[in-house]
N, C-alpha and C positions, 0 to 999 in steps of 0.2 A: 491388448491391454487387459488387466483384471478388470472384475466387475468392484467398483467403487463401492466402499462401505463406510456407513454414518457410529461413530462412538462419541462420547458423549465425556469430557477432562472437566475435572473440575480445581477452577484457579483457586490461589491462596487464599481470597476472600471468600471463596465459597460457591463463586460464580460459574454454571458449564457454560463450558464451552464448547460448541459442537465443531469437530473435523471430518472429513473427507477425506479418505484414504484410498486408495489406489498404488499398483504396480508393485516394481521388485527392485531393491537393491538398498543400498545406504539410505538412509532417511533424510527428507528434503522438506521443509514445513512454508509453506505457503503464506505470505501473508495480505490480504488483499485492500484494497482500498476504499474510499471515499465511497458510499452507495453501490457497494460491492458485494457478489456472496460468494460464497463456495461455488456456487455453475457457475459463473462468469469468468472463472478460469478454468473451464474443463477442457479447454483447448489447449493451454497450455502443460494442465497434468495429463493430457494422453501423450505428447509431446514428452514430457519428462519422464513418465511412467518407464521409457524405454529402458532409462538406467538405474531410475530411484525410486523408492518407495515413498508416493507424492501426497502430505498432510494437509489439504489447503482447510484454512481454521475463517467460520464463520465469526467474525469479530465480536466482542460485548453489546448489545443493541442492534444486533443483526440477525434476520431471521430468527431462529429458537434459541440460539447462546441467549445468557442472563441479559439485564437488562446494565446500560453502562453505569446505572447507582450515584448518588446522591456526590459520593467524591470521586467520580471518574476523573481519572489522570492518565497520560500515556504510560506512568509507573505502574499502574494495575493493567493499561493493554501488556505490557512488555511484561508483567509477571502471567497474563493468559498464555502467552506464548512458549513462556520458560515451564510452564504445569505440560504445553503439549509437547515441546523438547524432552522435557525428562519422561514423560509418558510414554512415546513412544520409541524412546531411544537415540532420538534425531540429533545430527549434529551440523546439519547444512539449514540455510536457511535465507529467504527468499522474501523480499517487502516489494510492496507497489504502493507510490503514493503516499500517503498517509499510512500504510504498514510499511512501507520504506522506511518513516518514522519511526514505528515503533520497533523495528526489525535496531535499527541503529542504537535507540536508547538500549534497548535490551543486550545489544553486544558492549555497552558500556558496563556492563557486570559481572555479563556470562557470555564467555570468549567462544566461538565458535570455531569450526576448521573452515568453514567457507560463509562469504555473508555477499549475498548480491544483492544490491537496493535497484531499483529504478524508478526515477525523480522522484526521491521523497521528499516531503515539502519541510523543506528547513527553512526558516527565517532568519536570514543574517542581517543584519542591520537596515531591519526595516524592511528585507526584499520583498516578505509575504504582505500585502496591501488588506488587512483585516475589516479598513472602514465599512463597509456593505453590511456588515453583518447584523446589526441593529434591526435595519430594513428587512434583510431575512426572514428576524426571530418575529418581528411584526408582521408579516406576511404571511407564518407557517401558522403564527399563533390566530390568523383570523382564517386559517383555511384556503387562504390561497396560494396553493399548490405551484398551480403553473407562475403566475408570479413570483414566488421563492426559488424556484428553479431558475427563472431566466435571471434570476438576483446574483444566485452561487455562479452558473455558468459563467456572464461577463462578468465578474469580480474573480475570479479565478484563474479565468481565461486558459484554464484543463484542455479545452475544443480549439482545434487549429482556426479558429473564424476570426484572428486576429483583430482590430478594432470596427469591428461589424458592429451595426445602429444594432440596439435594443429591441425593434423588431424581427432581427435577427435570431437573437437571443430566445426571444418569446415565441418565436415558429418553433424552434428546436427544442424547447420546452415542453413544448404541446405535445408532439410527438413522441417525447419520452413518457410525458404524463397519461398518454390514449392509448398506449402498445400493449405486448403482452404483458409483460412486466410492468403494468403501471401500478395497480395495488401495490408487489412489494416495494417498488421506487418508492413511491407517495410514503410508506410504514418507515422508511429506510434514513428519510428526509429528516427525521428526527433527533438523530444519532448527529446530523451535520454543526447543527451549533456548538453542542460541549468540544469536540473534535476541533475546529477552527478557533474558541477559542483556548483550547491546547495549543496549537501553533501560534499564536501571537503570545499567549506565556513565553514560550520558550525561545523567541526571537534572544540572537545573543553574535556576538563576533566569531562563530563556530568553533569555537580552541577547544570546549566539551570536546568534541568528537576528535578531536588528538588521542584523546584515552582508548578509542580503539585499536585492539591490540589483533583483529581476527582480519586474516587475509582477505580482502573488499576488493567488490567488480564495483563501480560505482556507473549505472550505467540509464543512458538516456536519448531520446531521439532530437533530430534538425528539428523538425516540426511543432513543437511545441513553445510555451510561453519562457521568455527568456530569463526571468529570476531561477525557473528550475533548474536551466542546465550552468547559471551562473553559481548558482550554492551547489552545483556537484563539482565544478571548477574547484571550490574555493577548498570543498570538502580535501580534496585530491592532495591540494596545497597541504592541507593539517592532516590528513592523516597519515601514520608511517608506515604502513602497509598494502596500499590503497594502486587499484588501476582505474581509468577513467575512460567511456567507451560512450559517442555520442553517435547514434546512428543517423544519418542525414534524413534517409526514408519513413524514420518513423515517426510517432505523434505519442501523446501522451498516455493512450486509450493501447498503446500496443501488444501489452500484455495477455489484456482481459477482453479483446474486440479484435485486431486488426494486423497483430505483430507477433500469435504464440509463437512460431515456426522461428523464428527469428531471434525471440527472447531465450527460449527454450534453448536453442543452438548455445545462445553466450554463455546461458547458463552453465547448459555440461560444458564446454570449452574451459571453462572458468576452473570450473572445480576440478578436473583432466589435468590440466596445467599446474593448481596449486598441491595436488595429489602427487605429482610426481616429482614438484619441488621437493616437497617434505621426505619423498624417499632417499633421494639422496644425499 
């Protein structure tokens, strides 16, 4: 694989946005999720590197990209994303999570030749459970960390520990908050409120996302919380170009932790398959 290099797009509003590029071939943009950066999918862009020239884009409020600004909306993430598509020529493109989101509004505009999400958290009537977040923004806002964290984890329910007591929660917090990565976690955490409540905005009966007109892997694992893989179902139902791909073995965390080898395979698979529909 190439040695990765850092360039610096600047979105519509004025905002950089830092990317991470690597590899050779057709252009594949990255989009990553919830308390997420650019290295926490480096495992999946050596992985992809094999075939594509892999973008992955640190989000608005992440790491040195701009900060997400006074009117942050997934309309301004999904315009970062469209500054790094035309920038670098990309026409494939890749959500995890919460970039699964914005990966989806953003093909509600500007059509892509290949669009994989994996469980982006859409809220269909009501699936996304927003109540905790109160508790959250008073938690973060008085400094406690590890307590916000075990707030978002079991409200979220992202981690396979399915209805695990609260001390559960707060072991697993600890440990994210003590590691090596705990400075930028703790920096990252901040970015989580306006983001969430983006998702309970835009709760709706999914029929938006009919308007995607760009060939969709819609794809997610057995192991995780069951509203996820319920709005990729439902996604599947409304959209008219759409394939639906629920891996039993994996978890939510697969992309960016636990699953590259795996994701990465769908991915090219995906786009191999839609590439050679279109030839003929």
């Amino acid at each position: 694989m190439s040695t990765a290099t850092m360039t610096t797009v600047r979105s519509a509003d004025g905002t950089p946005i830092d990317v991470q590029s690597t590899g050779c071939g057709p252009g594949l943009v990255v989009v990553p999720g919830n308390n997420r950066r650019t290295h926490h999918y480096d495992a999946l862009a050596r992985e992809l590197a094999q075939e594509f020239t892999v973008h992955v884009v640190d989000r608005r409020g992440h790491g040195r990209s701009g900060p997400q600004g006074p009117h942050y909306s997934i309309e301004a993430e999904a315009a970062d994303v469209f500054a790094v598509l035309r920038e670098t020529g990309s026409n494939l493109l890749f959500g995890h999570s919460h970039g699964g989101l914005v990966a989806l509004h953003l093909a509600l505009w500007r059509p892509v030749d290949a669009l994989v999400v994996y469980e982006p958290v859409v809220s269909i009537g009501g699936s996304f459970d927003a109540s905790w977040l109160p508790e959250f923004r008073r938690q973060l806002a008085t400094g406690r960390h590890a307590a916000a964290m075990a707030t978002f984890l079991k409200g979220t329910r992202m981690v396979p520990l399915g209805d695990a007591p609260m001390f559960v929660y707060r072991g697993l917090a600890y440990l994210l908050l003590h590691g090596a990565d705990a400075a930028e976690t703790r920096a990252m955490m901040s970015a989580t409120p306006a983001e969430v409540a983006e998702i309970a905005r835009l709760d709706s009966d999914g029929r938006r996302y009919a308007g995607i007109r760009s060939p969709t892997l819609l794809l997610g694992g057995g192991r995780t919380a069951d509203y996820l893989t319920t709005a990729l179902r439902r996604l599947h139902e409304l959209m008219p170009d759409a394939e639906c791909r629920i891996r039993p073995e994996l978890d939510h965390n697969a992309p960016d932790l636990n699953g590259a080898a795996t994701v990465a395979a769908e991915i090219m698979s995906f786009v191999a398959r839609r590439a050679a529909h279109q030839s003929v």
